[in-house]
SESEVEX-926513 format. One record per residue: residue number from 1; residue in one letter; chain; x, y, z of N, C-alpha, C in turn. Coordinates in nm, 2 decimals. Layout:
// residues N
resi->NUM; resn->A; chain->A; nu->X; nv->Y; nw->Z; cau->X; cav->Y; caw->Z; cu->X; cv->Y; cw->Z
...
// end
This chain:
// residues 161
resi->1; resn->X; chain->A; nu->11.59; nv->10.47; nw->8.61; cau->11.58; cav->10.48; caw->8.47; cu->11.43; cv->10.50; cw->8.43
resi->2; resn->X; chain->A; nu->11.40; nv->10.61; nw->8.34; cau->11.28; cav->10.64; caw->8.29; cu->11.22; cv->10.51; cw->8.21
resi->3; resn->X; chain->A; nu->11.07; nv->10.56; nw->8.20; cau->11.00; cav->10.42; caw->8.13; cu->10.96; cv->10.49; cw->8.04
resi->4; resn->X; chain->A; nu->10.99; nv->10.46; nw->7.91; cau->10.95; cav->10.50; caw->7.79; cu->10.86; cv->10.42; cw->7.70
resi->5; resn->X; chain->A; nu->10.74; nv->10.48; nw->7.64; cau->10.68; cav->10.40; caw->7.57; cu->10.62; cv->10.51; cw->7.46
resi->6; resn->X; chain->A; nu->10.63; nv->10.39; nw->7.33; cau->10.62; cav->10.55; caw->7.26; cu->10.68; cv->10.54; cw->7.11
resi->7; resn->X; chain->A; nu->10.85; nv->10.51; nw->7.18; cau->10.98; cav->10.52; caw->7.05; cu->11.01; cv->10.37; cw->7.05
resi->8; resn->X; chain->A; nu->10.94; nv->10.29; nw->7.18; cau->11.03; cav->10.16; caw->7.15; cu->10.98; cv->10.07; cw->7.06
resi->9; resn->X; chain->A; nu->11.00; nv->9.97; nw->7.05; cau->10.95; cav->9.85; caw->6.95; cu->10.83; cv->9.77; cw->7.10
resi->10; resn->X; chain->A; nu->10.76; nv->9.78; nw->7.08; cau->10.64; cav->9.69; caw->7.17; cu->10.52; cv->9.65; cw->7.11
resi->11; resn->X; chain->A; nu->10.40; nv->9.53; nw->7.14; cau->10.33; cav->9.47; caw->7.09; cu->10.21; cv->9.57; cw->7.12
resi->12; resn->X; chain->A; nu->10.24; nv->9.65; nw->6.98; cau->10.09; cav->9.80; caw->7.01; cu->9.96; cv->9.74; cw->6.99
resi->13; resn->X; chain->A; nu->9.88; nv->9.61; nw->6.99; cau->9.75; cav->9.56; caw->6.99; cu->9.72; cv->9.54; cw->7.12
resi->14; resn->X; chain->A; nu->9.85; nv->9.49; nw->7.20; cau->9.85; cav->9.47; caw->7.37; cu->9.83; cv->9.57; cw->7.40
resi->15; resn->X; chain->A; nu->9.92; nv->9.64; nw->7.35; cau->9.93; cav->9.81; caw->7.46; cu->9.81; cv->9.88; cw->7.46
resi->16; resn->X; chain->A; nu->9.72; nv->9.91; nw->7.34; cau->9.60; cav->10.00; caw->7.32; cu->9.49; cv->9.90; cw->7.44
resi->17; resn->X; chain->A; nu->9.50; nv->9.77; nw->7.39; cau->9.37; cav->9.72; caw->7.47; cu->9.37; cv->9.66; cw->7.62
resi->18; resn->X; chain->A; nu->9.52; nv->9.71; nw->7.68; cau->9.61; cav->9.68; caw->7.82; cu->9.53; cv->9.83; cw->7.83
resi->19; resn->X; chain->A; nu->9.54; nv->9.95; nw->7.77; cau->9.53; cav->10.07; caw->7.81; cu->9.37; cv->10.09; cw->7.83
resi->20; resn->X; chain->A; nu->9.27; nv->10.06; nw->7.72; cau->9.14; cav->10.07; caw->7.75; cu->9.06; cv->10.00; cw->7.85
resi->21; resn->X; chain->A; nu->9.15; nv->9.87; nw->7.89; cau->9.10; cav->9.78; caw->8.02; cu->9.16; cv->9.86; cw->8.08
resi->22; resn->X; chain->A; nu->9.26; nv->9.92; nw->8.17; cau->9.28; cav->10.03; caw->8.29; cu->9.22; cv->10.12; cw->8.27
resi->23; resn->X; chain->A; nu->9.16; nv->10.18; nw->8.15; cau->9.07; cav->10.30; caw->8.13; cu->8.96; cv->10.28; cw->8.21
resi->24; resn->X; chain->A; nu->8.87; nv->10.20; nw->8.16; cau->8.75; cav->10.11; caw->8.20; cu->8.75; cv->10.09; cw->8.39
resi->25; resn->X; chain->A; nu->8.85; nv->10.02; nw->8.41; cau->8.88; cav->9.95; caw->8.56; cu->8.93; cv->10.09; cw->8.63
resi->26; resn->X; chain->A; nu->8.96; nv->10.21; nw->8.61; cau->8.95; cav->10.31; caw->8.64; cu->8.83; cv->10.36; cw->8.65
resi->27; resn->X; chain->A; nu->8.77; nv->10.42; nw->8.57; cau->8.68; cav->10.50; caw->8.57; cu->8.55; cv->10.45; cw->8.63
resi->28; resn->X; chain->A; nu->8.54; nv->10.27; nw->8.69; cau->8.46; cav->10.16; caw->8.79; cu->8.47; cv->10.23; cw->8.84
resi->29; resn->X; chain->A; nu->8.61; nv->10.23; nw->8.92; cau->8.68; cav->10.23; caw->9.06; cu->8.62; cv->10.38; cw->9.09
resi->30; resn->X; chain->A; nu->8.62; nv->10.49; nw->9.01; cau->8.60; cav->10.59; caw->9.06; cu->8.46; cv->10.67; cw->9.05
resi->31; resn->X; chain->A; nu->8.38; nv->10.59; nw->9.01; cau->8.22; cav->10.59; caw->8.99; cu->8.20; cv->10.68; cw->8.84
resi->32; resn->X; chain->A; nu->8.31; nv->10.73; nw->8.79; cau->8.25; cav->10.80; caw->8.64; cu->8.23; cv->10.72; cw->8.55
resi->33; resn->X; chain->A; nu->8.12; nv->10.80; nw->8.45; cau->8.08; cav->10.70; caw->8.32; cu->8.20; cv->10.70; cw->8.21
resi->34; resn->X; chain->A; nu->8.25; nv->10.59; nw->8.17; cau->8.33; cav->10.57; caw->8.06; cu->8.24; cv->10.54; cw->7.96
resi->35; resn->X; chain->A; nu->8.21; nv->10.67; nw->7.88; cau->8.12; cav->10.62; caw->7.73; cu->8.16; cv->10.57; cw->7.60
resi->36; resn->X; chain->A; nu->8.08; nv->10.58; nw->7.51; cau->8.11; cav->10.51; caw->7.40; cu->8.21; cv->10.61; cw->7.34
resi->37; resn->X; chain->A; nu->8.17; nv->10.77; nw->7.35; cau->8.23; cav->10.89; caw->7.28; cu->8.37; cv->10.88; cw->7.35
resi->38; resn->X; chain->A; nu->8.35; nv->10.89; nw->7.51; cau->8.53; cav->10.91; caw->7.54; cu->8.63; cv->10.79; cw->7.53
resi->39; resn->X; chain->A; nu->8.51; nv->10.64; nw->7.51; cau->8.62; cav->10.54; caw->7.55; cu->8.65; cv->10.55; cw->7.34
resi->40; resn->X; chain->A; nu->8.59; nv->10.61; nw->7.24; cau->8.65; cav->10.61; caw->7.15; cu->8.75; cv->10.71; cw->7.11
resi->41; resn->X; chain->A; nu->8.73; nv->10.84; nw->7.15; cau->8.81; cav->10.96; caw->7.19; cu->8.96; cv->10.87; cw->7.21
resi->42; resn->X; chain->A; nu->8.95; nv->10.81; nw->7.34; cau->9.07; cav->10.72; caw->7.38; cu->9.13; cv->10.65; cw->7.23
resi->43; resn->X; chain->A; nu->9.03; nv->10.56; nw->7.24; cau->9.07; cav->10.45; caw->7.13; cu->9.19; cv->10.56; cw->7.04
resi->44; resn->X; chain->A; nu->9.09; nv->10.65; nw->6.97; cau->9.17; cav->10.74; caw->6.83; cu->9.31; cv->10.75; cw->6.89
resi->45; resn->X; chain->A; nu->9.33; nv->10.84; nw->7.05; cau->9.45; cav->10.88; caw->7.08; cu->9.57; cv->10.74; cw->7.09
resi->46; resn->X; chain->A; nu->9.48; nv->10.62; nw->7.13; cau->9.63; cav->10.50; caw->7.11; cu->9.63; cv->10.47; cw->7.01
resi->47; resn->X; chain->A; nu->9.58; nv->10.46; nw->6.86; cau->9.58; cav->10.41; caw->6.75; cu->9.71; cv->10.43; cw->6.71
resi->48; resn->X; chain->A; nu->9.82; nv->10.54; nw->6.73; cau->9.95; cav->10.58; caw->6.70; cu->10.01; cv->10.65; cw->6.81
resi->49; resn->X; chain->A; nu->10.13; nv->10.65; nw->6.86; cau->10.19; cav->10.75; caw->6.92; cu->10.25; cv->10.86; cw->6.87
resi->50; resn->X; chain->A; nu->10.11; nv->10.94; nw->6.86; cau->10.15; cav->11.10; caw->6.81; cu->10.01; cv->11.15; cw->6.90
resi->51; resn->X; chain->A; nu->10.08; nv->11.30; nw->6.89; cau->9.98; cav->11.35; caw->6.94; cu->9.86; cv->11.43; cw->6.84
resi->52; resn->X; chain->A; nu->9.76; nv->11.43; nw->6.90; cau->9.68; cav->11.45; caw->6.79; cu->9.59; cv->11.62; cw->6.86
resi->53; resn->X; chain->A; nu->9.55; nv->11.66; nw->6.77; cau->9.50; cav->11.84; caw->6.80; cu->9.32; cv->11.76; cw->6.83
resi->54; resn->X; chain->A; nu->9.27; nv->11.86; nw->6.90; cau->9.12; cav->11.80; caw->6.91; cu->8.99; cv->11.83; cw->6.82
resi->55; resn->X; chain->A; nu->9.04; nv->11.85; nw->6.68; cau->8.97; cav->11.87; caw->6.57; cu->9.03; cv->11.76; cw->6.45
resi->56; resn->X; chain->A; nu->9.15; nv->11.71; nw->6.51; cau->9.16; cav->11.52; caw->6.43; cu->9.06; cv->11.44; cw->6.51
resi->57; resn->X; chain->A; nu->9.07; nv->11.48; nw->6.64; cau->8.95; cav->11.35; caw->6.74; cu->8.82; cv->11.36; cw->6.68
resi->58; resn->X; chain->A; nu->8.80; nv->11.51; nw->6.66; cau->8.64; cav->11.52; caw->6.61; cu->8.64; cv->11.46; cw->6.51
resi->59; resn->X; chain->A; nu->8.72; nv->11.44; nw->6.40; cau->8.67; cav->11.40; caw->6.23; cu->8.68; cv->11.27; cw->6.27
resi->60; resn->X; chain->A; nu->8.74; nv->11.19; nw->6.30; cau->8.74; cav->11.08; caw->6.36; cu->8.61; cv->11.03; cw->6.43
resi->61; resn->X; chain->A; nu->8.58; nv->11.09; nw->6.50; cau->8.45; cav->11.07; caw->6.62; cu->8.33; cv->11.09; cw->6.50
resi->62; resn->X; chain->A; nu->8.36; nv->11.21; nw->6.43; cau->8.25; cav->11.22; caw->6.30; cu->8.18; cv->11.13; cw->6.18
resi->63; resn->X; chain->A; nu->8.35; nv->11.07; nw->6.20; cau->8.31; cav->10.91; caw->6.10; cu->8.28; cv->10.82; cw->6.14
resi->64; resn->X; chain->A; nu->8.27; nv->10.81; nw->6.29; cau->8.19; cav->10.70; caw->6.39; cu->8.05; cv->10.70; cw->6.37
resi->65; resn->X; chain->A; nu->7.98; nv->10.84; nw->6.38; cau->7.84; cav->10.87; caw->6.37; cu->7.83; cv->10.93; cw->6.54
resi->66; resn->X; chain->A; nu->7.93; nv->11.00; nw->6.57; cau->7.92; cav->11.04; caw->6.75; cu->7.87; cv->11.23; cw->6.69
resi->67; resn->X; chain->A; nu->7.90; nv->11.25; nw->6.59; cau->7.83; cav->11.42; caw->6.57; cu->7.94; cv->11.49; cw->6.56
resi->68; resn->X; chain->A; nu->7.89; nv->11.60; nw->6.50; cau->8.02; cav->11.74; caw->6.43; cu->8.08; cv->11.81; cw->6.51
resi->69; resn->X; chain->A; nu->8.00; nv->11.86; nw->6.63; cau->8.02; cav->11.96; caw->6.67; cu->8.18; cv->11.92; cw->6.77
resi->70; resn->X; chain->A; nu->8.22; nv->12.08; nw->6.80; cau->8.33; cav->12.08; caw->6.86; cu->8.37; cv->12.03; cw->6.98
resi->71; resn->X; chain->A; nu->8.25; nv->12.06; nw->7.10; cau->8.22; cav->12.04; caw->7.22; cu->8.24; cv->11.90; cw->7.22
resi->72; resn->X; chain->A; nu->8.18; nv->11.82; nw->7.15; cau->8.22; cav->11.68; caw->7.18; cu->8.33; cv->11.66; cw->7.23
resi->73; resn->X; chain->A; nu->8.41; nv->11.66; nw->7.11; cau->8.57; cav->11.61; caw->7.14; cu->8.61; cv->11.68; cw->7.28
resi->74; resn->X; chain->A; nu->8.58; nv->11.80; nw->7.27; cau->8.66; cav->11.91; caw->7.39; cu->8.58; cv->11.86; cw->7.52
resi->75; resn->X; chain->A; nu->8.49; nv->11.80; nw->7.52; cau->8.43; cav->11.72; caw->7.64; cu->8.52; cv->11.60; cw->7.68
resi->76; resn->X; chain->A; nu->8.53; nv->11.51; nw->7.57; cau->8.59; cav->11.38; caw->7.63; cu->8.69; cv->11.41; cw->7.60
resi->77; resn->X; chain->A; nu->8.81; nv->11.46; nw->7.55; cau->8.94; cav->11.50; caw->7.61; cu->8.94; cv->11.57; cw->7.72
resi->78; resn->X; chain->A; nu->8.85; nv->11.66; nw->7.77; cau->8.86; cav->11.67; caw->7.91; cu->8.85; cv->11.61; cw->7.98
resi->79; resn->X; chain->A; nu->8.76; nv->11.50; nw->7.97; cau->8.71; cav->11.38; caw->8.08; cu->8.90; cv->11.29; cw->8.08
resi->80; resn->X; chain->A; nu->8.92; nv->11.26; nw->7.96; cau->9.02; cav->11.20; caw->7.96; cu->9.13; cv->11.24; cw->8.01
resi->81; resn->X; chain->A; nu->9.16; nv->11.34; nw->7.99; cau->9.30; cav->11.45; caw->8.06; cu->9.25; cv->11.46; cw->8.22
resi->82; resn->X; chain->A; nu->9.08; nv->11.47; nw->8.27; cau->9.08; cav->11.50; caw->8.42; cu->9.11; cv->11.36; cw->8.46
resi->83; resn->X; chain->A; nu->9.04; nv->11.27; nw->8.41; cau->9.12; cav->11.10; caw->8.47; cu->9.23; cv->11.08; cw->8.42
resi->84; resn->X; chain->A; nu->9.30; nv->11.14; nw->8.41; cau->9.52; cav->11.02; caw->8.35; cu->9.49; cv->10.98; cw->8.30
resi->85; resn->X; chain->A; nu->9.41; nv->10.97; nw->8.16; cau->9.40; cav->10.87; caw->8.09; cu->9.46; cv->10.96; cw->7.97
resi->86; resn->X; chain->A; nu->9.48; nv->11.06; nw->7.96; cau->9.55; cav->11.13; caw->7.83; cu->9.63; cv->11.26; cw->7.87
resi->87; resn->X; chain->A; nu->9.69; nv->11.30; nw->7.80; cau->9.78; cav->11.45; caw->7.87; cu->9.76; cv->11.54; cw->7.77
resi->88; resn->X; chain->A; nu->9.73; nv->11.67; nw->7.78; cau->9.71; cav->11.77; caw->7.70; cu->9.88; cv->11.79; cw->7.67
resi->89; resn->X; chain->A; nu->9.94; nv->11.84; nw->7.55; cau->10.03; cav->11.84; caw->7.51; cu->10.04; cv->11.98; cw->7.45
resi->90; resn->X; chain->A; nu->10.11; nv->12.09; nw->7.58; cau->10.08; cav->12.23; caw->7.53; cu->10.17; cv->12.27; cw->7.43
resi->91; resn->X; chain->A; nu->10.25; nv->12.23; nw->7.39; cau->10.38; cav->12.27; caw->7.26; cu->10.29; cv->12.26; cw->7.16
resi->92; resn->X; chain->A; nu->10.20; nv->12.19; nw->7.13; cau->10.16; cav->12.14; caw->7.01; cu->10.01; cv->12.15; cw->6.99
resi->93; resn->X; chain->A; nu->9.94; nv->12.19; nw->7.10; cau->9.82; cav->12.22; caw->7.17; cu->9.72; cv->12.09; cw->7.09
resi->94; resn->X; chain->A; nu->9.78; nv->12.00; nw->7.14; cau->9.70; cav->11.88; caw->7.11; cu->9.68; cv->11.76; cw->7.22
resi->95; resn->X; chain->A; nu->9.67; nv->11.63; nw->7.23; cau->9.68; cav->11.53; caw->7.33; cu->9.74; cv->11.42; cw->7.29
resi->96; resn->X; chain->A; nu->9.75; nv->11.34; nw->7.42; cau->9.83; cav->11.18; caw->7.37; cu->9.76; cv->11.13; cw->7.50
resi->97; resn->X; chain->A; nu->9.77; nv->11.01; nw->7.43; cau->9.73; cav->10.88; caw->7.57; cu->9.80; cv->10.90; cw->7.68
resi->98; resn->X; chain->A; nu->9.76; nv->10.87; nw->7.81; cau->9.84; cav->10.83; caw->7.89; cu->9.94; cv->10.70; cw->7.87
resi->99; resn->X; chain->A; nu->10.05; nv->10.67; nw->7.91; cau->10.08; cav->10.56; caw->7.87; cu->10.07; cv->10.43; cw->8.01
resi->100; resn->X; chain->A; nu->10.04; nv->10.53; nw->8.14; cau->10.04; cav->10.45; caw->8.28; cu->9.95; cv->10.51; cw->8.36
resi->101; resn->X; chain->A; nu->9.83; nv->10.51; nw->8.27; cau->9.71; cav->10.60; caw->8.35; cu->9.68; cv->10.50; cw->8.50
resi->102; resn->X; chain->A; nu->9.76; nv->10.42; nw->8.56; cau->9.76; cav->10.34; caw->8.65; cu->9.88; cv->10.38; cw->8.70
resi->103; resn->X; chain->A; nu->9.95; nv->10.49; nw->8.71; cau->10.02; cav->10.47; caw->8.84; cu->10.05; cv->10.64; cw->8.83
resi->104; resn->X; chain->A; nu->10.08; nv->10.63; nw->8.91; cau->10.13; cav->10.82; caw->9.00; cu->10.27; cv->10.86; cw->8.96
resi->105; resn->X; chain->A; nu->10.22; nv->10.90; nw->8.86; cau->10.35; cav->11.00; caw->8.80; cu->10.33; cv->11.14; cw->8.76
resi->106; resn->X; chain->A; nu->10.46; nv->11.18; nw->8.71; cau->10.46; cav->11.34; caw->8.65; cu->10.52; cv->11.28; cw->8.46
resi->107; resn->X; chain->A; nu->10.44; nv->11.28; nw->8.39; cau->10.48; cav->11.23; caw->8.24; cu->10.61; cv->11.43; cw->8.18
resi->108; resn->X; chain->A; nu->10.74; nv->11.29; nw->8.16; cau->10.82; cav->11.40; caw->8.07; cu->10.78; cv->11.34; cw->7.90
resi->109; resn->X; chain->A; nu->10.67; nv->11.44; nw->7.83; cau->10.64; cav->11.40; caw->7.67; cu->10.77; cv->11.43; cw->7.58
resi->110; resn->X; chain->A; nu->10.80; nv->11.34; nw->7.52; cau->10.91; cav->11.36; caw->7.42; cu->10.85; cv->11.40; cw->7.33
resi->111; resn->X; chain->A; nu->10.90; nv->11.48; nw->7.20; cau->10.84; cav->11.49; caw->7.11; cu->10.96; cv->11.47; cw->6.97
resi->112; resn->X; chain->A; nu->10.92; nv->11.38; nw->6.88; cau->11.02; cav->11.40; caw->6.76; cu->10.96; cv->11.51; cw->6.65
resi->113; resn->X; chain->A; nu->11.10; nv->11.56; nw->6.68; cau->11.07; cav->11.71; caw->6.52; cu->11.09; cv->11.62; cw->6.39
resi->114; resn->X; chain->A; nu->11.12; nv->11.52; nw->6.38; cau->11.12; cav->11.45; caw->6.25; cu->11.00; cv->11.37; cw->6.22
resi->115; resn->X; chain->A; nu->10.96; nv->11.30; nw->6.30; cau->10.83; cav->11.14; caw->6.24; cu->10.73; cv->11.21; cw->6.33
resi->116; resn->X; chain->A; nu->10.74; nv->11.31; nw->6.42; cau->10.66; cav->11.35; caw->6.52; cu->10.56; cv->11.29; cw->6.59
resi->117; resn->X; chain->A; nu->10.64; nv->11.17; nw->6.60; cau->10.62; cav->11.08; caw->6.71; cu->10.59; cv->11.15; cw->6.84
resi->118; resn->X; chain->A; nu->10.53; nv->11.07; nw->6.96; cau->10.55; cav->11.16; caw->7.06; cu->10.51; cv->11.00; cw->7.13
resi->119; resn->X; chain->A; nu->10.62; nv->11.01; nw->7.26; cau->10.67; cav->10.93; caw->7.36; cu->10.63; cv->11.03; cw->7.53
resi->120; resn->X; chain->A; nu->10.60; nv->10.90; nw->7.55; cau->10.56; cav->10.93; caw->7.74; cu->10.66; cv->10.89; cw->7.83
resi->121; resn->X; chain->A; nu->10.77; nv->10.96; nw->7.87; cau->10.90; cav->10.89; caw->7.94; cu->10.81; cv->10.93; cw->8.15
resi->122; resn->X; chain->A; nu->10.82; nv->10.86; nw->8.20; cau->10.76; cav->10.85; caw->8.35; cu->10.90; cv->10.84; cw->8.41
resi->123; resn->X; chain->A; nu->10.96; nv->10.90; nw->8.53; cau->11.04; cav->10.92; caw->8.64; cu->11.00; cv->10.92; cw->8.76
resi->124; resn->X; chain->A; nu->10.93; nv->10.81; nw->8.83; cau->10.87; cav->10.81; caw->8.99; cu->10.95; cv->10.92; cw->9.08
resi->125; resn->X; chain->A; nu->11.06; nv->10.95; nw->9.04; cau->11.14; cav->11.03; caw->9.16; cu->11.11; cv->11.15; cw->9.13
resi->126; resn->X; chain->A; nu->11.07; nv->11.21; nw->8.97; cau->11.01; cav->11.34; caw->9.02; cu->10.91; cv->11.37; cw->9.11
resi->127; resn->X; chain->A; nu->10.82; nv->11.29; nw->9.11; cau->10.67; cav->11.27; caw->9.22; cu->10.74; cv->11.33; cw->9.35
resi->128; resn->X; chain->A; nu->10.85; nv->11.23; nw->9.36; cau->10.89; cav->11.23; caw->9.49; cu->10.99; cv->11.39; cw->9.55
resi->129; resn->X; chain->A; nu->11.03; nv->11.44; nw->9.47; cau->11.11; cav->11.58; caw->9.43; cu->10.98; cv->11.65; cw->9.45
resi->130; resn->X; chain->A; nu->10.84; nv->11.69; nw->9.36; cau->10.75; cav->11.76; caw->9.42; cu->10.68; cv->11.72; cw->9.58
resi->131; resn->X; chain->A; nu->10.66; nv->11.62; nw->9.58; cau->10.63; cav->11.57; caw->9.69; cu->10.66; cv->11.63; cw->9.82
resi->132; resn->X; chain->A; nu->10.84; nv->11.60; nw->9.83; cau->10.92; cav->11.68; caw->9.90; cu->10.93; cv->11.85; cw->9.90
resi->133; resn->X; chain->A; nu->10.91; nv->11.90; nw->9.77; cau->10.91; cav->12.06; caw->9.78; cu->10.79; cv->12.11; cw->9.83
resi->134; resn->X; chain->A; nu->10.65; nv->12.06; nw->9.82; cau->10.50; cav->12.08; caw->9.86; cu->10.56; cv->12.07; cw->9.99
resi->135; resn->X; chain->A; nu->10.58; nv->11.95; nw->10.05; cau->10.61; cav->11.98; caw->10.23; cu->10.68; cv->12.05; cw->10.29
resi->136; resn->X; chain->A; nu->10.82; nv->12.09; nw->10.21; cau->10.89; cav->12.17; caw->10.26; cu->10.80; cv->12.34; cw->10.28
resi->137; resn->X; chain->A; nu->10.72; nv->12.40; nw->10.14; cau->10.73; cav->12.52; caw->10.12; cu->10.59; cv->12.58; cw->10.16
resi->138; resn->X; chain->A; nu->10.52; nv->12.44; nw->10.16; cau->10.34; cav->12.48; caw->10.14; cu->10.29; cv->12.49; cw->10.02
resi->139; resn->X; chain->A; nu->10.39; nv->12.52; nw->9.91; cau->10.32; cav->12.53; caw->9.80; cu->10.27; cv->12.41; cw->9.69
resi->140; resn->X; chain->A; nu->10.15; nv->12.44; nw->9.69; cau->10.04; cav->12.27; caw->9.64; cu->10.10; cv->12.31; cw->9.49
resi->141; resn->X; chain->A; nu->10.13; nv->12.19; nw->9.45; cau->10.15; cav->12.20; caw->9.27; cu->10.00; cv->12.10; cw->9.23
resi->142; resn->X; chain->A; nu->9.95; nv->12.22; nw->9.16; cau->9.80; cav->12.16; caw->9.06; cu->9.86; cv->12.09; cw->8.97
resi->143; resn->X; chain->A; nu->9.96; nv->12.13; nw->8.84; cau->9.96; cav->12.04; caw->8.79; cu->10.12; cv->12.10; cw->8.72
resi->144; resn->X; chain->A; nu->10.18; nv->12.02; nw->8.63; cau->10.33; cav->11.96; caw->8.58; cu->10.31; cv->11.98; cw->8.44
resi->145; resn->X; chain->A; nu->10.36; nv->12.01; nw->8.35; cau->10.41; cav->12.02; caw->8.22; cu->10.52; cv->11.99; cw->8.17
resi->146; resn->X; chain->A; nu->10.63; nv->11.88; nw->8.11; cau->10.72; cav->11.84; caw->8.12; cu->10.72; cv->11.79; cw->7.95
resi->147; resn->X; chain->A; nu->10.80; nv->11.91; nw->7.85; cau->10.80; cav->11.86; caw->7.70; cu->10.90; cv->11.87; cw->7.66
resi->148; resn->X; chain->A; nu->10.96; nv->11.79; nw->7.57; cau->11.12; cav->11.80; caw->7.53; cu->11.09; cv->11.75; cw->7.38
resi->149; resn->X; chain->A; nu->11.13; nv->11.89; nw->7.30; cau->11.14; cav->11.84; caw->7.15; cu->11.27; cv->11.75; cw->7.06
resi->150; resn->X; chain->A; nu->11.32; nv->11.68; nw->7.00; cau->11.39; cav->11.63; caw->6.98; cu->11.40; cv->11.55; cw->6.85
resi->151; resn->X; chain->A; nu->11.49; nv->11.43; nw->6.84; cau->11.48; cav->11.35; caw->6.74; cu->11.47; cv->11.19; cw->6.79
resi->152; resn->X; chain->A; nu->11.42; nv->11.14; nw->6.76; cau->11.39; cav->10.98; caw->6.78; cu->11.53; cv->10.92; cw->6.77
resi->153; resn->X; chain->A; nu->11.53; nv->10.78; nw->6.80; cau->11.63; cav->10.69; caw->6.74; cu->11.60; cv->10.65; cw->6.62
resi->154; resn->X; chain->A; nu->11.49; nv->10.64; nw->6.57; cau->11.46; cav->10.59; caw->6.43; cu->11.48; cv->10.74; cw->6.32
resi->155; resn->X; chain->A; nu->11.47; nv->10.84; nw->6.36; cau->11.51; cav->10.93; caw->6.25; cu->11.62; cv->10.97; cw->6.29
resi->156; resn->X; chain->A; nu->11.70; nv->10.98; nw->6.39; cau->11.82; cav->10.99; caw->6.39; cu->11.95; cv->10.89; cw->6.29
resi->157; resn->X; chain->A; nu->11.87; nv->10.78; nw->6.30; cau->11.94; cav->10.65; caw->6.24; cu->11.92; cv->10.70; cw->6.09
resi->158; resn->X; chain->A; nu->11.79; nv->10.72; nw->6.01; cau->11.76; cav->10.78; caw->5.91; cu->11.85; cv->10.87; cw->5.87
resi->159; resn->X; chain->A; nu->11.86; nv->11.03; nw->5.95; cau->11.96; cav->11.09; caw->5.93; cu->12.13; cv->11.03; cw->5.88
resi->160; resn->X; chain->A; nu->12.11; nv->10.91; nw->5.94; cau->12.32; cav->10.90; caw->5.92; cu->12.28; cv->10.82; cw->5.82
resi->161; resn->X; chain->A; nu->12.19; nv->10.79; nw->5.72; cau->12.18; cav->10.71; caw->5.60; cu->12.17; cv->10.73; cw->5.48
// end
């Protein structure tokens, strides 16, 4: 069963600050600097689950006092997307948090065409499906793209009302 986080009902003051401690305890572990601009970068992306384009991060970042320019944002969403701590979201050419920047997966992004919410459903057994086709064929997978547009349960429910 997929792990979805995103559409469900969960304690979102835990989740954002569960997410910036594994951010932090990550980016220790792996000797990179977690700064003030990407660990806020972050912050913006968990504040809601939607995905956001990288010129909402900038105005955002802008009203912090971190500066105008473009590069910023497009810096620490890189930093973020190269550590699993966020996924570039090419349907919509924007990003979202990771939801389990702590464990080894391939994220399927849900997306609702209604509230445009957007949910991070994780499947360990696709890992294991690429895993197995890399050994079988030789061929290295760099990286996975996995988006499915849709309707939530909450605007679905809306709809029959």
């Amino acid at each position: 069963m997929p792990d979805v986080v995103g559409f469900t009902k969960h304690n979102h003051k835990h989740c954002v600050s569960t997410a910036l401690k594994a951010a932090q305890a990550q980016c220790d572990t792996r000797g990179v600097r977690f700064t003030p601009v990407r660990r806020r970068a972050l912050e913006v992306l968990l504040e809601h689950h939607r995905a956001l384009g990288a010129y909402d991060v900038l105005e955002r970042l802008q009203e912090d006092g971190y500066g105008s320019k473009p590069p910023i944002a497009y810096r620490a969403l890189g930093f973020l997307v190269e550590q699993g701590l966020a996924h570039r979201v090419e349907r919509l050419n924007a990003y979202v948090a990771c939801a389990h920047p702590d464990r080894d997966h391939t994220p399927a992004i849900l997306i609702c065409s209604g509230c445009h919410k957007v949910a991070e459903a994780i499947d360990t057994t696709q890992n294991s499906g690429l895993r197995q086709m890399q050994a079988e064929t030789g061929f290295t997978v760099a990286s996975v793209a996995i988006e499915a547009e849709g309707t939530c349960s909450d605007c679905t429910e809306k709809a029959r009302s």
